[in-house]
Structures are given as structure tokens and as C-alpha cells.
C-alpha angles and dihedrals in degrees: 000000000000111000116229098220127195123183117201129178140161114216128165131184113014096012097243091150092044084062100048090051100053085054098056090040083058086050106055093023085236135160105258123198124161134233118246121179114232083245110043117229114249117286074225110102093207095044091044087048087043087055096046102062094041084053094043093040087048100042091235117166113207108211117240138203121272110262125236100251138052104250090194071067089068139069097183112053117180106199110187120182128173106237105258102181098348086302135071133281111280086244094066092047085055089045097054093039088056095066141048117244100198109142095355128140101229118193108195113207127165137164125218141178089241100298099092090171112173104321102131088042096051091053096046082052095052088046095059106155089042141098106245115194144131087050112176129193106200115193130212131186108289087237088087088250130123104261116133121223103171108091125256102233089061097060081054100058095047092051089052089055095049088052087057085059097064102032 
């Protein structure tokens, strides 16, 4: 039986998660669309990092604009996230609270500066009634840059993996 693959991520500033994610869309030969909030987040570093943490201490779910596919359409679903506060982004939380989970395949991804958190954890729990597997933590260089510091072959092998799910 042929797999229906999305792959959804939210990713700001150099685009690490974006990455991650059209890898993973080449793997599975999956639809990708990202995630935007309706108010985009400052172009500033410090005042986006500043926000973050009020929004993730305070449990606060931006709302974000309607994407661009129907995930009940799907039975694989990639969800990347960079790590905000050793969770992921509130998009993402308002992402995953928006649909319901029930019999999908869920592959948790994020990217971080070297402080991974709970990230993977805190998606698997949000997709209760799903089967979580393939997760990834990608990281990148602490200076808030895009270097990655996650080897390569890794990603390779990940992505291997992922092939494996749609064939």
C-alpha cells in the first residue's frame, strides 16, 4: 500500500529546520508546507528569543495561518521544530493541538544550538493516539548560525530510514 506523506515545520531565522525538512520531503516523496504565525515574529534575534520564552513560560499558542493541505489526507506526517526554551516553538504546539493524531504515523525532527530539551518528547505527547517513530535532533553551532554540527552521515541515514517508510 502506497504512504501519503506531509512534511510540516516551523523554522525562523537561517532556515536549519527548513533544511531538515526538505530533506525529509525528498525522502518520503511527501507534500511540505511550513508553518507562519498570523504576526510574524521580529526580524530582531534577541526580541524573537525574548518572546519565545514569555510565549513558552506562559504556555501561549500564536495562531497561525491555515496551510495549504488537509493533514486528515495524510497517513505520514514529519513535523520539524527548532528547540525555543527546551520545547518547540508554540507554532508548532498550536499546530499539533489543531488535528487530530489518531492512526497517524508522526515523525518528530527538531534542530538546537546544543540545548535539545524535550522537544521530541513534547511532540510524541501531543500525538497521543499516534505512532511516533523515526525522530531526529539535528544540531547546529550555539551562536544561533547555520552551522551544522550533526554529522552528515547521520542525516543520511535518517533519511534512509524514512525511505524504508513509503516503499
Amino acid at each position: 500500500m502506497a504512504h501519503k506523506a506531509l512534511v510540516v515545520y516551523f523554522s525562523w531565522s537561517n532556515g536549519n529546520t527548513e533544511h531538515i525538512a526538505e530533506i525529509a520531503q525528498k525522502a518520503l516523496n511527501a507534500d511540505i508546507t511550513p508553518i507562519e504565525t498570523v504576526v510574524p515574529y521580529p526580524d530582531d534575534y534577541q526580541a524573537t528569543v525574548d518572546q519565545g520564552q514569555q510565549e513558552v513560560n506562559s504556555g501561549f499558542e500564536p495562531d497561525i495561518n491555515p496551510i495549504d493541505f488537509d493533514v486528515e489526507d495524510y497517513d505520514i506526517v514529519a513535523i520539524g521544530t527548532p528547540t525555543w526554551w527546551y520545547t518547540m516553538a508554540p507554532a508548532v504546539t498550536t499546530f499539533l493541538h489543531a488535528h487530530t493524531w489518531n492512526g497517524k504515523t508522526v515523525i518528530p525532527f527538531m534542530t538546537n544550538g546544543g540545548w535539545p530539551g524535550s522537544v521530541i518528547n513534547d511532540i510524541e505527547e501531543a500525538c497521543p493516539d499516534a505512532t511516533c517513530t523515526c525522530s531526529l535532533e539535528v544540531r547546529f553551532d550555539s551562536n544561533g548560525g547555520d552551522t551544522m554540527m550533526t554529522d552528515e552521515a547521520d542525516l543520511n541515514r535518517w533519511a534512509d530510514r524514512l525511505k524504508k517508510l513509503v516503499s
